[in-house]
N, C-alpha and C positions, 0 to 999 in steps of 0.2 A: 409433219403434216398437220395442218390446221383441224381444230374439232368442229368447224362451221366451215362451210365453203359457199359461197351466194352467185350464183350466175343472177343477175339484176335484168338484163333483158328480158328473160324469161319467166323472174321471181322465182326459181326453181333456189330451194335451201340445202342444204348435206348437210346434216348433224351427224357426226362421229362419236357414238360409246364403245368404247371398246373394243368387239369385233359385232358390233351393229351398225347398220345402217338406217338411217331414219333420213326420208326428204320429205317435203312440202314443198308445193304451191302456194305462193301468192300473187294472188290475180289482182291489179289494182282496180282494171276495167269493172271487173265482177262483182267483186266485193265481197271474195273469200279467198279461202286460206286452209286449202286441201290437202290428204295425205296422199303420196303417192306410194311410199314404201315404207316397211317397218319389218327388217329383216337383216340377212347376211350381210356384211359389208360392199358398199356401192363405192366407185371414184364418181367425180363428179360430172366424166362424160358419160358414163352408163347414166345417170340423174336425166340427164336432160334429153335424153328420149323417150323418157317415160312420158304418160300420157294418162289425162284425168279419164272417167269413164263418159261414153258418149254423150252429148250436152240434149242431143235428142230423145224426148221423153213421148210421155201421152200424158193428157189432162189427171190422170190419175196415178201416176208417177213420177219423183223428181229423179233425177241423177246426180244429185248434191248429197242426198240422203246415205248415210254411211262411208262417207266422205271427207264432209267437214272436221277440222280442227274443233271449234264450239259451233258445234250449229245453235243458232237461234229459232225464234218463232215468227215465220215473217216469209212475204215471198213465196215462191215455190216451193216450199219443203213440205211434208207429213210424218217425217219421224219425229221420236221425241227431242225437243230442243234440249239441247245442256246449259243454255241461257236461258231462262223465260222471263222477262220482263212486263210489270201491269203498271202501266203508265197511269197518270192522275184521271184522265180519263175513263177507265175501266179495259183500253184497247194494251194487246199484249205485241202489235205485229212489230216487228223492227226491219229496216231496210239499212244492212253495213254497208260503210265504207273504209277501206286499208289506208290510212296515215302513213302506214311504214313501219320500219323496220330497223333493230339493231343490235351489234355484236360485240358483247363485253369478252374478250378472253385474260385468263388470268393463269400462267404457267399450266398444270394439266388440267384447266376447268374453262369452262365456256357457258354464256348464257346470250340465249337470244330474245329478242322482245319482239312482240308484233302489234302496232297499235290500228283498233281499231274505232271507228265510233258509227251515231245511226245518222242518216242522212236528215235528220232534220229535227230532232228531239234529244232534251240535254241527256243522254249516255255515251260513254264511252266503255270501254275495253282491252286490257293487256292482255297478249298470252305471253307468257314468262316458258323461258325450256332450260334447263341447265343437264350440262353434259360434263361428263370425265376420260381422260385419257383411259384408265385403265378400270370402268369401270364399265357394267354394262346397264346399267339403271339407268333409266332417264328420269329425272324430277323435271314435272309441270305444276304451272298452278295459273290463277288469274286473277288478276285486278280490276273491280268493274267500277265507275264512280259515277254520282251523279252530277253531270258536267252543268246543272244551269245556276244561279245565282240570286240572291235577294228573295221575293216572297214567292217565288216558284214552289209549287207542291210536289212533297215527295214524290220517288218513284220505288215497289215495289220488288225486291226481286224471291220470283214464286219457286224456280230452281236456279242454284246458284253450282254447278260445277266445279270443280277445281282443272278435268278436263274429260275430252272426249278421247276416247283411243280406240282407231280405226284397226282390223285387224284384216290381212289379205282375203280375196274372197277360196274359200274352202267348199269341198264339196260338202262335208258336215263338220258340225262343231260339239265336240265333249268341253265341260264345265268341269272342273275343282274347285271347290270351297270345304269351310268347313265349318259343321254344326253341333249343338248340342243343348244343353241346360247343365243347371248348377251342378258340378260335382259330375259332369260327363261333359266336359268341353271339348273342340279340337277334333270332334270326329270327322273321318275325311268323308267324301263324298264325289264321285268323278258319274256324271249322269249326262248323257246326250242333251244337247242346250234346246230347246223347243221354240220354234217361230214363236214370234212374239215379244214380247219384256218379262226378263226374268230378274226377280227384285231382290237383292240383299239388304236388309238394313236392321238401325236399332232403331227402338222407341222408347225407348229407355232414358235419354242425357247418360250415358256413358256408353261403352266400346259395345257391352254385351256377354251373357255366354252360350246366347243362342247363334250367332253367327259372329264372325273374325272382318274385318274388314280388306278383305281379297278377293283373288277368284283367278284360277288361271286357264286357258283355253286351247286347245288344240284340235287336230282333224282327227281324232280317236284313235290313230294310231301310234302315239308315243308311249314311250315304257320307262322306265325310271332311270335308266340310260342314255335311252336314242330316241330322236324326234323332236320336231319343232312344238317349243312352248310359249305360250307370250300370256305372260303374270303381270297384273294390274295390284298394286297395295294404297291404300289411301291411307294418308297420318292424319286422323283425328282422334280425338280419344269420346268426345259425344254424341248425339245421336248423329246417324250417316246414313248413306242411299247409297248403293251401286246397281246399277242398273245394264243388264246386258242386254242388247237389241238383235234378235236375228231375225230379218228383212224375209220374205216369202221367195224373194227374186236372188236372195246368197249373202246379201251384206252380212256383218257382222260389228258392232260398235260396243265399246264399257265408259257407260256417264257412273262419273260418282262423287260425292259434294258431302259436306256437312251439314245436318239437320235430314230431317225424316220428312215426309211430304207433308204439308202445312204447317213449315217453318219457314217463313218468309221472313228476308231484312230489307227493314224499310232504311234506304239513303235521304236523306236530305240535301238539299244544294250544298254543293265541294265534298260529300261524304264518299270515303271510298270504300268498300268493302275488297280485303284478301282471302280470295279460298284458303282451306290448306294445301299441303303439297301431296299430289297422284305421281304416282311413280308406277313405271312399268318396265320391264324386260323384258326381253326375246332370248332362247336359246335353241340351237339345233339339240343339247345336250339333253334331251327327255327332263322330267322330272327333278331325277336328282341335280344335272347341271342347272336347272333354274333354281333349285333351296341351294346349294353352294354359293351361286351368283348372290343372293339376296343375304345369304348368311354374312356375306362377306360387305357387302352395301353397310349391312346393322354395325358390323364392327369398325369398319374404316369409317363411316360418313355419317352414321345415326347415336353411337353410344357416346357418351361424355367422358367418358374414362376405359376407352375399347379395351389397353393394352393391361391394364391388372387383374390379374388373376381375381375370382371371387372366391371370398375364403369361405371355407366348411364355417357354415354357421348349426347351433343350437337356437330352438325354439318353443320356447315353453305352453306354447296351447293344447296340444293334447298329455299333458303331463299335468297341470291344474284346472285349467278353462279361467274359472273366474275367483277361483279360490289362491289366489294372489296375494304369497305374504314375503316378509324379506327373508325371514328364515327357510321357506317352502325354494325359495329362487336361491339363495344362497348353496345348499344342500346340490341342487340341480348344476348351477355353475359349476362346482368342484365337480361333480361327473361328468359334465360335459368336458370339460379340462382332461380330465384323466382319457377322452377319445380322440384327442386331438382338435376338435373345433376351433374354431379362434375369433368365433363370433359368440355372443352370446343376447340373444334377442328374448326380451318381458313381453310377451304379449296383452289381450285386453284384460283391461283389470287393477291394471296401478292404480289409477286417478280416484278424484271426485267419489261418488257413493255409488261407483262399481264393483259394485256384489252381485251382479247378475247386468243383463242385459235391457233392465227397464231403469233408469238410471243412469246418472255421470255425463255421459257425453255432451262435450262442451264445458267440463269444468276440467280444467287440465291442471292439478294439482296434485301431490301422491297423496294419495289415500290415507289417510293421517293413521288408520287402524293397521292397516297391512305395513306401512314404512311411519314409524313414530320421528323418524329423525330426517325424512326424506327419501329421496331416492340416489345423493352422493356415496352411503356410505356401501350400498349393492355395486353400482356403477365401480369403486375405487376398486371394490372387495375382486370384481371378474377382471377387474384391470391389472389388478396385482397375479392373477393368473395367466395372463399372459394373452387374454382375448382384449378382442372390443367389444363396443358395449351397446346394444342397441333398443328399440322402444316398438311398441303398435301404435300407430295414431289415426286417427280418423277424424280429419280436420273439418270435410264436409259436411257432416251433423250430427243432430241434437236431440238429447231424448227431451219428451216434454217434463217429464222429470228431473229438473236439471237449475240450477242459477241462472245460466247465459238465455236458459227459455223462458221463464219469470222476468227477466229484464230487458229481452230485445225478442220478442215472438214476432214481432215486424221480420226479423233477420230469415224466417223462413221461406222456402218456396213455399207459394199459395196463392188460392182465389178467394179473395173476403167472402163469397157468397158461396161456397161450395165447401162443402163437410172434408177437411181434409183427414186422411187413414194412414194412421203410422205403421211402416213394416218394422219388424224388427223391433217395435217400440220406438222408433226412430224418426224425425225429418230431412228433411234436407236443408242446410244452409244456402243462402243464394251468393255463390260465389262469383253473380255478375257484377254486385255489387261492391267499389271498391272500399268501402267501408268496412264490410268483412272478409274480402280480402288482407285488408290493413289487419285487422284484429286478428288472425289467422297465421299471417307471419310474424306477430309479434310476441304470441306466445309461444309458438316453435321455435324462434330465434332463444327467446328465453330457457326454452327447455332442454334446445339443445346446447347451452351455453352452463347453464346453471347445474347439470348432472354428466356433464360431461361424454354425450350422447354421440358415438361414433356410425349411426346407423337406423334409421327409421324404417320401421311395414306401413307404408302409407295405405291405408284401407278404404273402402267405400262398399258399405252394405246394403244399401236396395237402390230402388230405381227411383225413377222421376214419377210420380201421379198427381194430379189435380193441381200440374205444376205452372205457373205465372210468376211471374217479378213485377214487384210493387214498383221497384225503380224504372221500368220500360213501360211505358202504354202510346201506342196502342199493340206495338209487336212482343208480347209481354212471352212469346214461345218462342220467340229467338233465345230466351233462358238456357233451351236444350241447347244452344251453340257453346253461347256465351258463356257457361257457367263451367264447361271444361276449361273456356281460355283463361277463364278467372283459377283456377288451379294451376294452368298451366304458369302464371304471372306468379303464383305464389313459390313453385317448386324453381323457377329462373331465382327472383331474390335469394330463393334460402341459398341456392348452388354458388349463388355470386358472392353472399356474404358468409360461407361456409365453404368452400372450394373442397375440403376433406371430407366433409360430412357425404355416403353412401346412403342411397334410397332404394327398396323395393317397392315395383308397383304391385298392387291387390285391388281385387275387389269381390270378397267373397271366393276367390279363387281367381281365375283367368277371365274375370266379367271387365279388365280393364290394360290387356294384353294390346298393342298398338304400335306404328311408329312414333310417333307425334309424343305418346309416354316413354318410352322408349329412351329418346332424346332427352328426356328431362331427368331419369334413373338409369339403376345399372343395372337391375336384374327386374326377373316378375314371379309372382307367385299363380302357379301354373295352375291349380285346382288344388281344391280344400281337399280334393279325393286323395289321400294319400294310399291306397291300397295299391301295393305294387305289380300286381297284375292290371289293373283298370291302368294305371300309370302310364302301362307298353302303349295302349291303342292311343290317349291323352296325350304322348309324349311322338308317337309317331305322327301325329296330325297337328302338333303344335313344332316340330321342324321343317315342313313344308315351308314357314318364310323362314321361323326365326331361331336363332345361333343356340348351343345349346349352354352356350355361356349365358345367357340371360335367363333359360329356363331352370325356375326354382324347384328343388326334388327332394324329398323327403325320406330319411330312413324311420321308421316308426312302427309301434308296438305290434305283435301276432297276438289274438287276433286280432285284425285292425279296426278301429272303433268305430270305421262308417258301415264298412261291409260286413264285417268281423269272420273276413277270410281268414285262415291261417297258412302263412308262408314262410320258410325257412330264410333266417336272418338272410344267409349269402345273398337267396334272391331279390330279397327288399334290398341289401346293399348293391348288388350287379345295377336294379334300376335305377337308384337313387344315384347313380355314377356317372349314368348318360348326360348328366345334366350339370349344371351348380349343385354342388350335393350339397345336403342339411341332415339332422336328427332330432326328427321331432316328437319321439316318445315318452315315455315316462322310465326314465335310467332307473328312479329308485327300488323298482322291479326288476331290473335288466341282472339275471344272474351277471357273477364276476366274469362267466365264462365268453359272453356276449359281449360283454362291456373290452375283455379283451379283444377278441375278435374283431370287434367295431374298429377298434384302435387300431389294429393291420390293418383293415383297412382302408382307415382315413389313411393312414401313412401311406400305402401303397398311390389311394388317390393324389396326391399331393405330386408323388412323383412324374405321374401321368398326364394333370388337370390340364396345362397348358397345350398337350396335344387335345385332350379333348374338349376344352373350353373355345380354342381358337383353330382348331386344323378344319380340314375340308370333310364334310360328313359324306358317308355313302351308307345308304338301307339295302341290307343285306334281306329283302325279301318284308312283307310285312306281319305283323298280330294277328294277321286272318290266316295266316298258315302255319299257327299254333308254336310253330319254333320260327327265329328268324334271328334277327344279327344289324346289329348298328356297328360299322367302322370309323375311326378316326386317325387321319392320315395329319401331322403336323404337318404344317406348311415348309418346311426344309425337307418332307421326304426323309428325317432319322426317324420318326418313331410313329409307329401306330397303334394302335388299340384295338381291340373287338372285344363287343359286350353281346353275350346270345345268351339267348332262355328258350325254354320249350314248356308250357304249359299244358300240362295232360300227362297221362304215360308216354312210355318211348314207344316211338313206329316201331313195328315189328318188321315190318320190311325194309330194304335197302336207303339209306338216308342221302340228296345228293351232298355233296362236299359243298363244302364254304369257299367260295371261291373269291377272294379279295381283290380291290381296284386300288387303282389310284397308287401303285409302288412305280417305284424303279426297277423298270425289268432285267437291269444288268446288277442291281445293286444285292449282295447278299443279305440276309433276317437270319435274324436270331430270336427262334421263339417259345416261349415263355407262356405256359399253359396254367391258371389256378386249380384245374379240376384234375390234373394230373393225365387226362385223356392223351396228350402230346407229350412224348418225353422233355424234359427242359432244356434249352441249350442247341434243340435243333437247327439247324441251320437251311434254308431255302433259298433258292431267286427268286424275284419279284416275280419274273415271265413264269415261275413255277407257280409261283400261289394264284397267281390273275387266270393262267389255264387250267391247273390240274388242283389247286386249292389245298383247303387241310380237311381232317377229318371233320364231320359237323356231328357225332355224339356225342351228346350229352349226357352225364352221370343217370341212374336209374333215381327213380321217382315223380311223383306227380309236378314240382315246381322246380325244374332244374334249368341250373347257368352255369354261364363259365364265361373267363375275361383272359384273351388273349394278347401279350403287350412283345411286341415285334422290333426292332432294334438294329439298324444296320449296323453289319460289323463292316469297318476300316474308315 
C-alpha cells in the first residue's frame, strides 16, 4: 500500500505513518492547503468525505483559522500566521496561490511537496512532509524564497515556521512540556492549555534549560497507557518559538520555528531560506506509547550511530574540577579501569592557562604545567587499559583572558556600541561566521588526530547577551539562528572526516538536549545535577521524547557536592542505570569496598545495557509517588529489567504490587531480584506479572532500590 495516496479531483492527500493517518486538502481555487485529519489510520475513501469546516463565517471570524497547513498573514484570517512576511514596502498581507504538488517515494519512505507562492509579489513557498512505513513521526518543514531578481529589495521574514499542526477539535485541551533551570532541568508539567497563545521558547541561541523544545497535547483524559496523544518536537538546537493556539470557538493549532520573536531573515532576490524540521505524532497509546514512538524515531531516524551500545564512561570533573594534572588523571584512569568503564573522559582544564575558569578558552593546547610532554602520553597510558580516550571542549568561546581574544576580539558576538558582560568569565564566539567556523574545525581535527582522541564533551556555558554579528548587517539577530548552524557545519565535517570519533552534547547540563544535536552526537549530558535522587524527577521528564540511550547518568560521590545529600552507593547506582551510565566521582576516596561493588555492577550493567539502552520503556508510576519503577522490555521480548526506588521510609500500610507491561503473556520469566526481596530463579507468565505483578517492597531505609532482570526461559 502506498505512504501517499492523491485523489487530484478533489486535492484530497493520504499520508500513511505507520498506523496514522494524516490528509489534507489542497484547494487550487482557494489557495490553501488544509488539514482534515490527523489521527487513526484512514483508506483513501473514508479521506474523501471528509469535509473542511464551514466556509460560512461572520466579519469577525475566519473558518481557515486552525485549519491551515501554514497559514499566512493576508485575507480572511486573524489567527497567528506561521508565515509572516514584511514586504519592502512595510505591508505584511499575502494572497497564495497552490502551484502544485509532488510525490517522491523511496522503498519505506515518502515525501511530499506542495508548492506555493503569492499572487503578485516575489515569494514563494514549500511545504516539505516526509513519512515512514513503519514509523509513526511525521517530519515537516519549509522552504520559503525570495522569488524576484536583480535590484529588487529584500523581503523580510518576521515568523518563519517550519510548520503548523492542526489538532482535531476537542472539548478541552491539557498541555505537556517540560521546565526548569540549571541543575533542575526536564521537569514535567501537564496543565489545562488556556484560550489564547501559549508560548515555549528560548532567548538564549541555544536549546535551553528552561524549556525543551516540545509539547504534547490531549483532551485531559489520557494516562500513561491509554488515550489519544499528539506530540509536536522541533530539531533546533538555537533559540526557538512554539506556540500553541487555542481559538475561543474549539480550535486547537502548534506553530514552532527557529529564532525567538525579533529574529527576522532577510532574503534577498533567488535567497532561499530552510526551516528546521517539526515533527509530530499521534498515538491512541496515552503517554507512554507516544515516548516509546519517539524513543524509537531518535534511534532508527535521528542518532548517527543508533545501533552501539554507549560504553560506561569515567569522568573527571567532580574528582579534580580544574586541578588537572597527568599524574592526578593517570592515578583516576587506573581506578576507573579497575570498575569497568571503558571510556575515560579529562574534563575542563587540560589546555591553555586553565587553572580556573577566568582563562584559556580558545587556546587549545595542553597545559604545558599539568602535561610537560602533552597529552599522547595520558591518552596511550588509558589506552593501554583497555579504555578510550576522551576530552571537554568548548569550541564556542572565549575567555577574554586568552591569545585567540588579544588576536581576533572581532571573532566575538557583540554590539560595538554596547558594553558587553562576560558569564562565566566567558564570550561567545560567532559561529555564523565561516572564518571561525574554519578555525574551530581545525583545531579539533588536530586535536583529535594529534592525542589520539576517541571522544569529545562538546560544552557550551552561558547564553547569548548584547548579542550581534559583525559579519550580517542589517539582520545581525539572525546570529541566534545562525550561529547553532554554524556548529552544526562544524560537528557534520568533524563526523565526516572522523567517522569513529563519538561526541556528547552539553551545555552546562541539559541547556543543549534536541533533535537537530541529537543528529550530529550520540549521547547528552543530562544535568550537571548528579544527586541521584534529583536524578528520578530529571530523568523522568527527560524520557518523555528521548531514548535512555542517549541520556547521560552519573554514579558519584555521597555526599553529593551540589546538594550534599547522602545516598547509599546501590541507589546512586540503580539511578545511574536507567540511562548511559557513567562515574563521576572521586575513586581516590572510594573505599576498596565500593570500588568493588561498583565493579558488580558495571559488570552486571553491561550484561543488561542493550535491553535498556534500546528496548521499549514503560514508567511504572512517577517520583511524585515517592516509590515508582522504570521497565525495560528488549525489543525481542527475551529480557527485561526493572529499576524502582522509594524515597523516604517504607509505607506502613499495604504496598500495590508492580505490575509489569509489555511481556509475552504466554512466554514464561525467570526472575532475578538484586534486593533479595524475590527468591532468585522464580519463574512466572507474562499474563501473570502484567495482572497480578510482583511484590513492590523494598528493603528498609530511607533511600531504597532494587533492579529486577527477567529472562524468558526456552
Amino acid at each position: 500500500m502506498s505512504l501517499v495516496e492523491i485523489d487530484r479531483p478533489s486535492g484530497t492527500v493520504l499520508l500513511r505513518a505507520a498506523d496514522t493517518g494524516y490528509v489534507l486538502r489542497v484547494d487550487a481555487s482557494a489557495g490553501t492547503v488544509r488539514l482534515l485529519h490527523w489521527g487513526a489510520p484512514l483508506v483513501l475513501e473514508d479521506a474523501l468525505v471528509l469535509r473542511e469546516p464551514d466556509s460560512a463565517g461572520s466579519s469577525f471570524h475566519s473558518p481557515l483559522d486552525g485549519t491551515e497547513e501554514l497559514a499566512v498573514d493576508g485575507q480572511v484570517r486573524f489567527a497567528p500566521p506561521a508565515l509572516d512576511v514584511r514586504y519592502a514596502d512595510g505591508t505584511s498581507a499575502t494572497e497564495p496561490v497552490v502551484d502544485g504538488y509532488e510525490v517522491r517515494e523511496d522503498g519505506d519512505s515518502a515525501q511530499l511537496s506542495v508548492s506555493l507562492r503569492d499572487a503578485g509579489r516575489p515569494l514563494g513557498w514549500h511545504l516539505h512532509y516526509r513519512v515512514r512505513q513503519d514509523c509513526p513521526v511525521i517530519e515537516r518543514w519549509t522552504e520559503v524564497q525570495h522569488t524576484g531578481a536583480g535590484e529588487e529589495p529584500p523581503l523580510s521574514l518576521v515568523r518563519h515556521s517550519a510548520a503548523q499542526w492542526n489538532l482535531p477539535v476537542l472539548r478541552t485541551y491539557r498541555m505537556s512540556s517540560v521546565h526548569g533551570q540549571w541543575a533542575d532541568e526536564f521537569q514535567l508539567r501537564r496543565t489545562p492549555l488556556a484560550v489564547g497563545e501559549t508560548t515555549l521558547t528560548s532567548r538564549r541561541g541555544h536549546t535551553g534549560h528552561q524549556s525543551n523544545p516540545w509539547l504534547a497535547l490531549d483532551a485531559g483524559d489520557a494516562t500513561e497507557e491509554s488515550g489519544e496523544v499528539w506530540t509536536v518536537a522541533l530539531a533546533t538546537a538555537g533559540s526557538w518559538r512554539m506556540t500553541a493556539v487555542r481559538s475561543a470557538d474549539g480550535r486547537c493549532s502548534v506553530l514552532g520555528g527557529s529564532g525567538h520573536e525579533g529574529v527576522e531573515i532577510s532574503l534577498a532576490p533567488g535567497e532561499t531560506w530552510t526551516t528546521p524540521v517539526s515533527t509530530g505524532q499521534y498515538t491512541p497509546g496515552g503517554f507512554g506509547g507516544a515516548s516509546r514512538a519517539y524513543h524509537a524515531y531518535v534511534r532508527d531516524q535521528v542518532l548517527p550511530a543508533p545501533g552501539e551500545p554507549r560504553p560506561v564512561l569515567y569522568n573527571s570533573w567532580e574528582a579534580t574540577a580544574f586541578d588537572v594534572t597527568f599524574e592526578g588523571q593517570r592515578k583516576l584512569a587506573d581506578l576507573a579501569a579497575q570498575t569497568g568503564a571503558e571510556l575515560f573522559v579529562v574534563d575542563d582544564g587540560w589546555f591553555g592557562a586553565r587553572d580556573s575558569d577566568r582563562a584559556g578558552l580558545g587556546d587549545w593546547t595542553p597545559r604545558a604545567a599539568a602535561f610537560p610532554d602533552g597529552l599522547r602520553p595520558l591518552a596511550d597510558h588509558v589506552h593501554g587499559l583497555g579504555m578510550r580516550f576522551g576530552l571537554w571542549v568548548e569550541p564556542e568561546m572565549v575567555n577574554p583572558v586568552s591569545d585567540l581574544f588579544r588576536e581576533r576580539p572581532e571573532w566575538v558576538l557583540h554590539l560595538p556600541d554596547r558594553t558587553a558582560h562576560p558569564l562565566r568569565n566567558q564570550l561567545v564566539l560567532d559561529f555564523s561566521r565561516p572564518e571561525v567556523t574554519d578555525w574551530a574545525f581545525d583545531w579539533l581535527l588536530r586535536t583529535v588526530d594529534g592525542f589520539d582522541v576517541d571522544f569529545l564533551k562538546w560544552d557550551f556555558n552561558r547564553s547569548f547577551t548584547e548579542a550581534g554579528s559583525a559579519a550580517r548587517r542589517p539582520d545581525g539577530r539572525r546570529v541566534f539562528v545562525e550561529h547553532a548552524l554554524g556548529a552544526h557545519r562544524v560537528l557534520d565535517r568533524l563526523r565526516a572526516a572522523r567517522p569513529a570519533l563519538r561526541i556528547e552534547t552539553c551545555s552546562g547540563g541539559g541547556g543543549r538536549v534536541d533533535l537537530a544535536s541529537l543528529a550530529r552526537t550520540d549521547q547528552a549530558w543530562t544535568s550537571d545535577n548528579t544527586d541521584a535522587v534529583d536524578r528520578l524527577t530529571i530523568q523522568y521528564g527527560f524520557s518523555q521524547l528521548y531514548p535512555a540511550q542517549v541520556m547521560g547518568a552519573w554514579v558519584t560521590d555521597s555526599p553529593n557536592p551540589y546538594t550534599r545529600r547522602a545516598v547509599p552507593l546501590r541507589f546512586r547506582l540503580h539511578s545511574a542505570m536507567a540511562g548511559a551510565l557513567g562515574i563521576g566521582g572521586d575513586l581516590t576516596r572510594w573505599p576498596q569496598a565500593e570500588l568493588d561493588e561498583t565493579a558488580a555492577y558495571v559488570a552486571l550493567y553491561k550484561e543488561v545495557r542493550s535491553t535498556i539502552q534500546t528496548g521499549d520503556l514503560y514508567r511504572l508510576g512517577s517520583p511524585a509517588d515517592g516509590s515508582h519503577a522504570v521497565q525495560f522490555v528488549a525489543r525481542d521480548g527475551g529480557e527485561c529489567v526493572v529499576l524502582q526506588w522509594r524515597v523516604g521510609p517504607a509505607e506502613r500500610s499495604a504496598v500495590p504490587r508492580l505490575r509489569l507491561r509489555g511481556l509475552d503473556p504466554e512466554a514464561v520469566y525467570r526472575v532475578d531480584d538484586d534486593s533479595g526481596a524475590l527468591p532468585s530463579g522464580t519463574e512466572h507468565r507474562g499474563a501473570a506479572l502484567a495482572a497480578y505483578g510482583v511484590p513492590a517492597e523494598l528493603p528498609p531505609g530511607g533511600y531504597a532500590s532494587r533492579m529486577l532482570i527477567l529472562r524468558r526461559v526456552g
